[in-house]
C-alpha positions in Angstrom: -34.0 -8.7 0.9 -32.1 -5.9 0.5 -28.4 -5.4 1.2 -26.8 -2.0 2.0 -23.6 -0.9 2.5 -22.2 1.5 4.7 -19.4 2.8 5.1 -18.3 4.3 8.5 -15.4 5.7 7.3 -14.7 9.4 8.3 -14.5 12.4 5.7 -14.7 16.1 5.2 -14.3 16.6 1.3 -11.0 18.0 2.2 -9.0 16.3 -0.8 -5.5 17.5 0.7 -6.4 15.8 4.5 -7.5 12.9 2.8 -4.1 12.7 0.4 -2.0 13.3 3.4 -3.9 10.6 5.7 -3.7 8.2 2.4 -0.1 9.1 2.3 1.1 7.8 5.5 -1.6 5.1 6.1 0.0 3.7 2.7 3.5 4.2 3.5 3.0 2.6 6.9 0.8 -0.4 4.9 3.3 -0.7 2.6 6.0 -1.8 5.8 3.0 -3.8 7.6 2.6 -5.8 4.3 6.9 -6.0 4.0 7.3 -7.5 7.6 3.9 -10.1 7.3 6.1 -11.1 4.1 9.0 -11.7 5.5 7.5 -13.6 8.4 5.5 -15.8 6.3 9.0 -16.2 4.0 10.4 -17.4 7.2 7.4 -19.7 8.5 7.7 -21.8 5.1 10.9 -23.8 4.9 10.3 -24.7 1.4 10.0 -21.6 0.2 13.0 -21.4 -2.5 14.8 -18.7 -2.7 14.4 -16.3 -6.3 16.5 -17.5 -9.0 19.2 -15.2 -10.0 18.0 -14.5 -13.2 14.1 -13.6 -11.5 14.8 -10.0 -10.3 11.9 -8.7 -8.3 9.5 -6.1 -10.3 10.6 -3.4 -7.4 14.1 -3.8 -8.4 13.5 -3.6 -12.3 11.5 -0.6 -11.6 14.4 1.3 -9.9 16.9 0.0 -12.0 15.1 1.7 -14.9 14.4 5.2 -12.7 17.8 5.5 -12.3 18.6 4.4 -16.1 16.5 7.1 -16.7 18.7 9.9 -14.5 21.9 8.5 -16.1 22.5 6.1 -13.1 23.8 2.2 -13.2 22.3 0.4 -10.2 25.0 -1.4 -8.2 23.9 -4.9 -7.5 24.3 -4.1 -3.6 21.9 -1.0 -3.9 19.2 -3.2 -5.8 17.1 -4.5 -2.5 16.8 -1.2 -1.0 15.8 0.9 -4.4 13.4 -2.4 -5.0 12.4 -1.5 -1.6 12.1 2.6 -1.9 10.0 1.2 -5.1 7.6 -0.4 -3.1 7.2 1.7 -0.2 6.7 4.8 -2.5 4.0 2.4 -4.5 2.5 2.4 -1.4 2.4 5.9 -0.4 1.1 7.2 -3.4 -1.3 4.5 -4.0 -2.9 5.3 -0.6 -2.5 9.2 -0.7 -4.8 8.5 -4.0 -6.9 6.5 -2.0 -7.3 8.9 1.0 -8.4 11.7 -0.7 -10.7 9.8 -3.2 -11.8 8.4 0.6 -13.2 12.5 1.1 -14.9 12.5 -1.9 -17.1 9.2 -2.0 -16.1 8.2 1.4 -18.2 4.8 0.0 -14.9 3.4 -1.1 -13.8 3.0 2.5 -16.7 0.3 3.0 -15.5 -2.8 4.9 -12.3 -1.1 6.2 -10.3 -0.8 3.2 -10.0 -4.7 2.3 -12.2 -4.0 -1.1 -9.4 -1.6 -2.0 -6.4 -3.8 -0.8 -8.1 -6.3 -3.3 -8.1 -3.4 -5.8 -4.7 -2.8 -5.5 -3.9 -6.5 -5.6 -5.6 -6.7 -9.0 -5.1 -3.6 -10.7 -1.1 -3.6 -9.9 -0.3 -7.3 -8.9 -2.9 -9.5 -11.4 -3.3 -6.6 -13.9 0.0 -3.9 -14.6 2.9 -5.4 -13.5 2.7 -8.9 -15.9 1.6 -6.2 -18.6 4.4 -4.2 -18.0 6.9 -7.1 -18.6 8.6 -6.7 -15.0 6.5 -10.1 -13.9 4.8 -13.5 -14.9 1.3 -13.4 -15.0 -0.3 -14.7 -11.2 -2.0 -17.5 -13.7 2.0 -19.2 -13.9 2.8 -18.7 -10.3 2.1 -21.8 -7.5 -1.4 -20.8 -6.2 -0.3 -20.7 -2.5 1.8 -17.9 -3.6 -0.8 -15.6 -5.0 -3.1 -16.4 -2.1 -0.5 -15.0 0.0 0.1 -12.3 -2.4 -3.8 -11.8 -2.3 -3.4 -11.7 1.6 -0.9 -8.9 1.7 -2.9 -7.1 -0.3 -6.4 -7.4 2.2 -3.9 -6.5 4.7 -2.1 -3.2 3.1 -6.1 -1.7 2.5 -7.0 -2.7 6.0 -4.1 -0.8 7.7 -4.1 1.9 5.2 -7.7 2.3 6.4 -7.3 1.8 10.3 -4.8 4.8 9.7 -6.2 7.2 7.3 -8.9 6.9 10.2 -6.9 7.2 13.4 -4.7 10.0 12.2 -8.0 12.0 10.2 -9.2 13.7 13.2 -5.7 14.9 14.1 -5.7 17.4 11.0 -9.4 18.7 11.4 -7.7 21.3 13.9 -10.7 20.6 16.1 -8.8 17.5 17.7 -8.2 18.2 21.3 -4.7 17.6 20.6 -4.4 20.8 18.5 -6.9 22.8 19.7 -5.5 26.2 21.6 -6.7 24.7 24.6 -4.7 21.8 24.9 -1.9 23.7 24.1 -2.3 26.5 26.9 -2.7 23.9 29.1 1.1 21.9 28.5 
């Protein structure tokens, strides 16, 4: 028996479309994945809390940007540059994706989750513990990196589901650009 995949993914080789359609389905997967974090933080009542000397990867990253630009982090400024970290993370991660979607659309095969489990390796399992800004996924409790591997399924899903609802809308043959529509308002 053979087994074929298909994707049914949509794409032009327009490399810009695609970056831009990556770009926001990213950005907006990033803040999907945030919120089914924080929920699932909230279900678990014996979730504990970080320690204070565990500072999130997000925040070590920022704190070392703005090292960089001759910048001390505040303490009160480090969840939102952790978070600007992340969401940005996200953006360009699926701004990548989106226009390597145009090329070999083949990469958007089972709506995205094979790249959400890309992402989850490459950055989560693979860079970040080699970078020093995490503990390797091996020293974590496993119910956390089954979440963390959950997350991830979910950011390449919606990245996906909205690289392809807003693609049409920059073909400029969408009815919703089209000079016809637009007589018509």
């Amino acid at each position: 028996m053979t087994t074929r995949i298909v994707s049914t993914g949509v794409s032009s080789g327009n490399v810009v479309r695609g970056a831009i359609v990556g770009l926001v389905g990213g950005l907006l997967a990033a803040g999907v994945m945030s919120v089914a974090h924080r929920i699932l933080s909230d279900l678990d009542p014996k979730a504990e809390a970080p320690s204070p000397k565990a500072e999130d990867p997000t925040v070590k990253v920022a704190r070392a940007a703005t090292g960089l630009a001759g910048f001390t982090l505040a303490e009160h400024q480090k969840p939102r540059a952790g978070a600007a970290v992340h969401y940005a993370f996200g953006a360009v991660v699926g701004a990548v994706y989106g226009a390597v979607a145009e090329i070999a659309p083949i990469v958007t095969t089972a709506f995205g989750v094979p790249f959400g489990i890309g992402v989850w390796f490459g950055a989560h399992v693979v860079a970040v513990p080699a970078m020093g800004l995490s503990d390797s996924p091996t020293r974590q409790p496993v119910a956390k990196e089954a979440e963390e591997f959950g997350l991830h399924v979910v950011y390449g899903a919606v990245t996906e589901l909205v690289r392809r609802k807003l693609w049409p809308y920059l073909d400029g043959s969408c009815s919703a650009w089209s000079s016809e529509s637009s007589r018509s308002s």
